[in-house]
C-alpha positions as CSV (number, residue, x, y, z in Angstrom):
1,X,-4.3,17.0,17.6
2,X,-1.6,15.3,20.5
3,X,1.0,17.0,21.3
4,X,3.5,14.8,18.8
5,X,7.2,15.9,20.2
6,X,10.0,13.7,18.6
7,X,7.0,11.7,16.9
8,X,6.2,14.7,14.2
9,X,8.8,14.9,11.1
10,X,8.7,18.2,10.4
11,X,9.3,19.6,6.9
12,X,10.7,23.3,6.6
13,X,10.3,23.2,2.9
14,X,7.9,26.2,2.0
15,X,4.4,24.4,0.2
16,X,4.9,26.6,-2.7
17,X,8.5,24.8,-3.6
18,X,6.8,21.6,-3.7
19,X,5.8,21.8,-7.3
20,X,7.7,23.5,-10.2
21,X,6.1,26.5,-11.5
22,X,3.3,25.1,-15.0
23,X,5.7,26.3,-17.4
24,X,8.7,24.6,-15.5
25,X,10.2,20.9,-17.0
26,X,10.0,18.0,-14.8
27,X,12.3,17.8,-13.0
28,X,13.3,14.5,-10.6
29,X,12.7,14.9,-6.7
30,X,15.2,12.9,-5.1
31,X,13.8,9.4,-2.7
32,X,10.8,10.6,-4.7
33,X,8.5,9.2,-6.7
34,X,5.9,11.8,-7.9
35,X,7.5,14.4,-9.8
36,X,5.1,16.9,-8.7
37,X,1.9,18.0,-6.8
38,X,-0.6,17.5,-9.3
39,X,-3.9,19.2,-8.5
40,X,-6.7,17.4,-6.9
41,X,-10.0,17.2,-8.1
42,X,-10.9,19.2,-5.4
43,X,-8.6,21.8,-5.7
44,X,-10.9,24.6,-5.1
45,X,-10.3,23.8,-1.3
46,X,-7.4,22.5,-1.1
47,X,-4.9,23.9,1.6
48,X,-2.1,26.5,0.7
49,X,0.8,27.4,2.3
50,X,1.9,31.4,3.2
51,X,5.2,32.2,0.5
52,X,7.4,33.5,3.0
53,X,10.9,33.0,1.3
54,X,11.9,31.8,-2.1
55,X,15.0,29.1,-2.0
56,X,17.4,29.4,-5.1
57,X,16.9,26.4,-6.6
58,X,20.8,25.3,-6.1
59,X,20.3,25.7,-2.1
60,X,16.4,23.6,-2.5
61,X,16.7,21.0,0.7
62,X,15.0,17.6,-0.1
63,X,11.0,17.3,0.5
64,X,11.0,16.3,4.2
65,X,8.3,13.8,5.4
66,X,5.6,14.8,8.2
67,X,4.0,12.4,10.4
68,X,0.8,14.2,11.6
69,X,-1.3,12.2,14.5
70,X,-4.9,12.3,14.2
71,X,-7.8,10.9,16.7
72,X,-10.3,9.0,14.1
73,X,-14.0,8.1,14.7
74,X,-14.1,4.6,13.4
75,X,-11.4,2.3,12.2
76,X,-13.5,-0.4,10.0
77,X,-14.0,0.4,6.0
78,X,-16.5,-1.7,4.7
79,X,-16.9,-1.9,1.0
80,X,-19.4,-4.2,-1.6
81,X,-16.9,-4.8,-4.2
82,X,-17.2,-8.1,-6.2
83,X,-13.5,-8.6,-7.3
84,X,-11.8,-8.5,-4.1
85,X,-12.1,-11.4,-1.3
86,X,-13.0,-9.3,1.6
87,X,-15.8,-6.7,3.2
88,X,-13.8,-5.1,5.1
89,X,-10.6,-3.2,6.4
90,X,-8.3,-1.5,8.0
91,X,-5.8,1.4,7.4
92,X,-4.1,3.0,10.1
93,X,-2.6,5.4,7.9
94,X,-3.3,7.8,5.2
95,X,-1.0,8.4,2.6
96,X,2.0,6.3,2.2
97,X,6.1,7.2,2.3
98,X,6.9,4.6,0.0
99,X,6.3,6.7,-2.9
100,X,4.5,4.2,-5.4
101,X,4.2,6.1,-8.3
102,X,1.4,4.3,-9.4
103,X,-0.2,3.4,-6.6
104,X,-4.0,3.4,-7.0
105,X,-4.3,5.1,-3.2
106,X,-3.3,8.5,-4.3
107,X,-6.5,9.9,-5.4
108,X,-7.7,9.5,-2.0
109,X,-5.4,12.2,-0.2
110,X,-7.8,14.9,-2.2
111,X,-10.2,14.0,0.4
112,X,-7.7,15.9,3.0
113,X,-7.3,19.2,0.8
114,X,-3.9,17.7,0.1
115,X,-2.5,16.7,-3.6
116,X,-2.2,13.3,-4.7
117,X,1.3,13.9,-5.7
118,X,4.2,14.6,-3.4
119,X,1.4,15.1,-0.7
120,X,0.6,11.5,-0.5
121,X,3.6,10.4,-0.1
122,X,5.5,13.2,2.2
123,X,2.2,14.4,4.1
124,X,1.1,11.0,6.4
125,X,-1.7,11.0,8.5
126,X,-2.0,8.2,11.3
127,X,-4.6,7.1,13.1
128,X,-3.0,7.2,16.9
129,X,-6.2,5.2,18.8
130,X,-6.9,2.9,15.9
131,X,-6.3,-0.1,18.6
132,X,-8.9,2.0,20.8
133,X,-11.3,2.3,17.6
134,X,-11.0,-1.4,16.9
135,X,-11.7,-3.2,20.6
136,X,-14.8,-0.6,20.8
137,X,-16.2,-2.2,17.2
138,X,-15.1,-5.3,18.2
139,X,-17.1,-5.4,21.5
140,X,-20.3,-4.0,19.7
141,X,-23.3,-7.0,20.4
142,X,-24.5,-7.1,16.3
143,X,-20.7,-7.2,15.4
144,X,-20.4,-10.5,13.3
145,X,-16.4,-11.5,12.6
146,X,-15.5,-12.0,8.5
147,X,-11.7,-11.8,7.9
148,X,-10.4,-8.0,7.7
149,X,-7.9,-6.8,5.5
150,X,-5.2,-4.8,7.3
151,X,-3.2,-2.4,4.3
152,X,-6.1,-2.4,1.5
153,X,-5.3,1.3,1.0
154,X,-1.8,2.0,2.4
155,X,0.6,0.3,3.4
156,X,0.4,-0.2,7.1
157,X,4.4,-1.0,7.3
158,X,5.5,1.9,6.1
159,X,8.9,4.1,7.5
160,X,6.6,5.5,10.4
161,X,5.1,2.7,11.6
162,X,8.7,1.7,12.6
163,X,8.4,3.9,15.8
164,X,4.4,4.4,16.0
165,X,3.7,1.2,15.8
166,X,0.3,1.6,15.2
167,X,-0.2,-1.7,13.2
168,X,1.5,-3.9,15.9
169,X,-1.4,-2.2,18.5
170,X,-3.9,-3.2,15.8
171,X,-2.5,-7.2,15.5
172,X,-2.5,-6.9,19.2
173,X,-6.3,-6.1,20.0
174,X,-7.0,-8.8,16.9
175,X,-4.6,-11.6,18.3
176,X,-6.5,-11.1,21.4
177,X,-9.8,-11.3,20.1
178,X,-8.6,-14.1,17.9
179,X,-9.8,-11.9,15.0
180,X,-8.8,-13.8,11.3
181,X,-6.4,-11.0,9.2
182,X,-4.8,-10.5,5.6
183,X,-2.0,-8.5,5.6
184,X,-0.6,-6.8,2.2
185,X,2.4,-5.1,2.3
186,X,6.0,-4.4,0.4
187,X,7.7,-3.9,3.6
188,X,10.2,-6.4,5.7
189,X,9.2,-4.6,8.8
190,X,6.4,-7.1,9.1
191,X,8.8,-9.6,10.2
192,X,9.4,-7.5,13.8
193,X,5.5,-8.8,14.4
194,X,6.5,-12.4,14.3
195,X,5.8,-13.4,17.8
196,X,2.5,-12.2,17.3
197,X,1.5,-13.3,13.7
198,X,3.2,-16.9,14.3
199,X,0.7,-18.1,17.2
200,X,-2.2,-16.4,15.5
201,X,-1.0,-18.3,12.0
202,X,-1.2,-21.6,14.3
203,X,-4.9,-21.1,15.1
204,X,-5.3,-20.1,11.1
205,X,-6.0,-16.9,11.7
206,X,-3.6,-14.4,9.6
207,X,-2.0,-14.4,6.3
208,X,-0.1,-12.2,4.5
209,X,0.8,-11.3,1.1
210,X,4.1,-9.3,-0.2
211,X,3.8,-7.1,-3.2
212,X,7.1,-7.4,-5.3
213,X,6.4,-6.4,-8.8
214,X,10.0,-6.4,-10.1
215,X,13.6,-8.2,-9.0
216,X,15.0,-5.2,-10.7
217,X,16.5,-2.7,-7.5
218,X,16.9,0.0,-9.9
219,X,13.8,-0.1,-11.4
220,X,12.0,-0.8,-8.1
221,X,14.0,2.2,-7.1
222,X,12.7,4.8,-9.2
223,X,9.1,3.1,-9.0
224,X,8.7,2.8,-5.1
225,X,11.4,5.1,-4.0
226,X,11.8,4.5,-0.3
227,X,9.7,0.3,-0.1
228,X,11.8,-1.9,0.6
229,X,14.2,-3.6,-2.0
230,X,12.8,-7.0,-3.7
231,X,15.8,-8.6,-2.2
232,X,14.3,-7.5,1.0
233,X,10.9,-8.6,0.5
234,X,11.9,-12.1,-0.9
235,X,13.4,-12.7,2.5
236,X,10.8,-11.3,4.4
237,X,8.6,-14.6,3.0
238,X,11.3,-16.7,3.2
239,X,11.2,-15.8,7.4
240,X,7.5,-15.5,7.6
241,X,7.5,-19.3,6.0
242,X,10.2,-20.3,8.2
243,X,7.9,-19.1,11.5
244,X,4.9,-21.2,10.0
245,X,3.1,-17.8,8.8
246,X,1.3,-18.6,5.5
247,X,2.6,-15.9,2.9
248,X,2.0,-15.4,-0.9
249,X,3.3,-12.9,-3.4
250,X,1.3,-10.6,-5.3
251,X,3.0,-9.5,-8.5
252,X,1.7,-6.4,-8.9
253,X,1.5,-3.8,-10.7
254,X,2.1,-6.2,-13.8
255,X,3.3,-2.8,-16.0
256,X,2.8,-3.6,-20.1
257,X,6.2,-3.4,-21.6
258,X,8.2,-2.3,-18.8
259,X,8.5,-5.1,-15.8
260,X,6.0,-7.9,-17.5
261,X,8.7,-9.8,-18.4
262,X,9.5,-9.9,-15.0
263,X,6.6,-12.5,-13.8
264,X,8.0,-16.2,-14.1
265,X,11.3,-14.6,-12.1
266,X,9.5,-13.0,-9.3
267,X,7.3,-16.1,-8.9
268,X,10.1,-18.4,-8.6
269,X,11.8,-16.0,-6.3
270,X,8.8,-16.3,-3.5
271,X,7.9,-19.7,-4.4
272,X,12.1,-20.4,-3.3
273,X,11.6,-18.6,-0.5
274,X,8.5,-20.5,0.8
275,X,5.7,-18.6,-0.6
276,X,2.4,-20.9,-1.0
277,X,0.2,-18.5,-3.2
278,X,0.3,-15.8,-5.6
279,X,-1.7,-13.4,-7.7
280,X,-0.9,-10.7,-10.0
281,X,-2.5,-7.0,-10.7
282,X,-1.9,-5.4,-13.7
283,X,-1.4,-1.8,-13.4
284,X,-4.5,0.6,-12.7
285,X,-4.4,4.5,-13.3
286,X,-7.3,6.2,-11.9
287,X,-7.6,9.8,-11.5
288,X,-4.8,11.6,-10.7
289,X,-2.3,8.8,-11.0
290,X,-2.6,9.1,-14.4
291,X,-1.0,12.0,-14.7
292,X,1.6,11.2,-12.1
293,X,2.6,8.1,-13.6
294,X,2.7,9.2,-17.3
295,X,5.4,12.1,-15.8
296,X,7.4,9.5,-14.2
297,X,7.8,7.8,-18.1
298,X,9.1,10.7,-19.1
299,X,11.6,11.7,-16.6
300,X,12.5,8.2,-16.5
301,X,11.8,5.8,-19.2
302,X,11.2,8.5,-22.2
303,X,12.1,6.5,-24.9
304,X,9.8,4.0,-24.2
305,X,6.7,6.1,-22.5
306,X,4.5,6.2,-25.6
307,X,4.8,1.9,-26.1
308,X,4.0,1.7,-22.5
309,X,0.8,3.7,-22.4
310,X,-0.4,2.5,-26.0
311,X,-0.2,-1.4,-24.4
312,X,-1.6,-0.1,-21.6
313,X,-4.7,1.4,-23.6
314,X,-5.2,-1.8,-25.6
315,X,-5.5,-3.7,-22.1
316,X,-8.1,-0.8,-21.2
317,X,-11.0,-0.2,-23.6
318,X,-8.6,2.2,-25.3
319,X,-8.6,4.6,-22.0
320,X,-5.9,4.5,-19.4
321,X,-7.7,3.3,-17.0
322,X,-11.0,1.3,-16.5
323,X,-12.5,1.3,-12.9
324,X,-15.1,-1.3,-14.0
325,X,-15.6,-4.4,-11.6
326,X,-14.1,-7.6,-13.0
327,X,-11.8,-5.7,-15.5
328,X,-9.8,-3.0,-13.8
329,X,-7.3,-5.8,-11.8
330,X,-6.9,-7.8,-15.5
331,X,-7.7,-5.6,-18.0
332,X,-9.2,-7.0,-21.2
333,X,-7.8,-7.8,-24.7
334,X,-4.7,-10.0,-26.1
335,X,-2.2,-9.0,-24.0
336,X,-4.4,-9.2,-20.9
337,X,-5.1,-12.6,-21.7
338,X,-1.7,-13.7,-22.7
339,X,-0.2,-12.1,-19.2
340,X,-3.0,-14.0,-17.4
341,X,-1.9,-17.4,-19.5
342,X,1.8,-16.6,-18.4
343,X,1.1,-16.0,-14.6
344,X,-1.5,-19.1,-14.9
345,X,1.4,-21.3,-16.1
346,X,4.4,-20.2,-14.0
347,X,2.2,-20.5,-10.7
348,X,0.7,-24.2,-11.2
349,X,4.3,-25.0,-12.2
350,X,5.5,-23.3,-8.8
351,X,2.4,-24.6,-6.8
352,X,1.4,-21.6,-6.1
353,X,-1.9,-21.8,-7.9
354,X,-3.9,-22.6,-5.3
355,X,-6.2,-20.5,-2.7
356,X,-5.2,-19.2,0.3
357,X,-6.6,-21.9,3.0
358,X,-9.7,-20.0,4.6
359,X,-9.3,-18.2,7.9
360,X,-11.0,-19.4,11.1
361,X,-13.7,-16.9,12.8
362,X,-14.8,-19.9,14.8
363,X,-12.2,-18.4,17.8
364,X,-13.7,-15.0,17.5
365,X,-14.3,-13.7,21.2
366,X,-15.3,-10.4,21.7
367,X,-13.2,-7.7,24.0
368,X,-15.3,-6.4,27.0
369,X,-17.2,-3.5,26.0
370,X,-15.5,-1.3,28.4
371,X,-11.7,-1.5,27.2
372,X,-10.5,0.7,29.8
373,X,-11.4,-1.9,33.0
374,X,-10.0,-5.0,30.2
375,X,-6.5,-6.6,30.7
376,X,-7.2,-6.3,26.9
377,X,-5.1,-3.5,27.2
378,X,-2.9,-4.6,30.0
379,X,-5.4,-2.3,33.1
């Protein structure tokens, strides 16, 4: 690993204080949004700290976040999936700080040895020569150009990429290559990449979609502790549309009898702002998450956790969740259709039913193979 001086947030909280005790009530972790650090399927290897010191749980400091640099191997996922528009992506981080409670990505920090709880979100990995990884695959002769998507897993504007900027060396290699992208994320910070995404936007190349799932600051809040507010986000399309940038809301995670009633407001906020498309996820609960999420009702919606998850069960073959292709972004059943109806309605009314204008590989040119003698990286 590089030596990561100011770059590495360094938490001083002892692993073991992480997570209350089994027998201990939930409890709320502040700028949180797992309660706890629920075990990982693979939890027979997963890494422990030393209990050195026991903090009185008046004098417990916050769960600090740590930024850990890592030197990947490839930068490109490539997946077969039906029920998503794209082959391929791109993640320059794993875990995410924003704290989405129910954010389908979790599962995936089990891989690390770490938990998909307060890990995920407080234990960030980032891929420090992704732009390195990405001219190299890029220059490779069989490598045949399809539109990438850039924040699939996590979100690639998250706190740290404020001073990595990791992502902007990514858009830099692809606005280069003239490389077509989709961008998801629930952060404004994606405005600061303006002067890059406007030009490529002009040779319809890039797109990029916010996720704003309620208008509610309190609810978003507790839900995606440290994402940007709504408010935020709304204005983040409204200056991406002012630059000429295509960008489309995805209302998401549609949550059964908790922000559903939310989906004609959030619509009409982006489609205000200048948003030209939209689509809509209802919520998913694989693995882990489950458990996460179904804590987070009771610490913070008790009364209501029960109607929630029973809705939620009728959308989902009676299970929680159901990772089949096809049904696990809509679920199945009454209310799935009649949510589906609503956002159907709402969006033709808003012209924002409509698919997102295709993006050009016909500019693709490749980086020279050997990056280091390329003014691809300024040599």
């Amino acid at each position: 690993m590089a030596d990561l001086g100011a770059i590495l947030y360094i938490s001083t909280v002892p692993a073991h204080r992480t997570a209350p005790p089994p027998s201990a009530p939930l409890a709320l972790t502040k700028g949180r949004g797992a309660a706890t650090n629920v075990d990982s399927r693979f939890h027979a290897w997963a890494r422990e700290a030393e209990v050195v010191e026991v903090w009185p749980e008046e004098e417990l400091p916050p769960v600090q976040t740590t930024v850990s640099l890592q030197r990947g191997r490839s930068i490109i996922s490539r997946n077969e999936s039906p029920d998503i528009p794209f082959d391929r992506s791109i993640n320059p981080y794993q875990g995410c700080e924003h704290g989405c409670v129910y954010c389908y990505a979790r599962p995936s920090h089990a891989y690390w040895g770490l938990s998909p709880g307060l890990d995920f979100e407080t234990k960030i990995l980032a891929k420090e020569n992704a732009a390195e990884l990405l001219a190299k695959e890029l220059a490779k002769p069989g490598y045949a150009p399809r539109w990438v998507a850039l924040g699939a897993n996590t979100d690639p504007y998250q706190p740290a990429e404020k001073r990595l900027r990791i992502t902007r060396s990514v858009l830099e290699v692809l606005s280069q290559c003239r490389h077509p992208v989709g961008i998801t994320t629930k952060s404004a910070l994606v405005t600061r990449d303006i002067d890059l995404l406007a030009p490529m936007a002009a040779q319809g190349l890039v797109h990029v979609m916010i996720s704003i799932g309620s208008l509610d600051p309190e609810l978003a809040r507790t839900l995606e502790p440290r994402a940007n507010s709504p408010q935020r986000r709304i204005e983040a399309i409204r200056r991406l549309s002012q630059a000429g940038i295509p960008a489309g809301v995805i209302v998401a995670p549609v949550i059964p009898a908790l922000n559903d009633h939310e989906i004609e407001s959030v619509l009409e906020a982006a489609a205000g702002a200048g948003a030209v498309t939209a689509g809509h996820v209802v919520l998913r609960l694989p693995l882990e998450v489950a458990k996460l999420f179904t804590e987070w009702l009771e610490l913070h919606h008790p009364q209501r956790a029960a109607h929630v998850m029973s809705v939620l069960r009728q959308m989902r073959a009676g299970q929680v969740n159901d990772p089949r292709f096809g049904a696990r972004m809509r679920g199945e059943g009454p209310f799935a259709r009649i949510l589906t109806q609503r956002f159907a309605l709402a969006a033709r009314r808003l012209g924002l039913l409509r698919e997102r204008a295709p993006l050009t590989t016909a500019l693709f040119r490749p980086p020279p193979r050997d990056p280091v003698q390329s003014d691809l990286f300024g040599a």
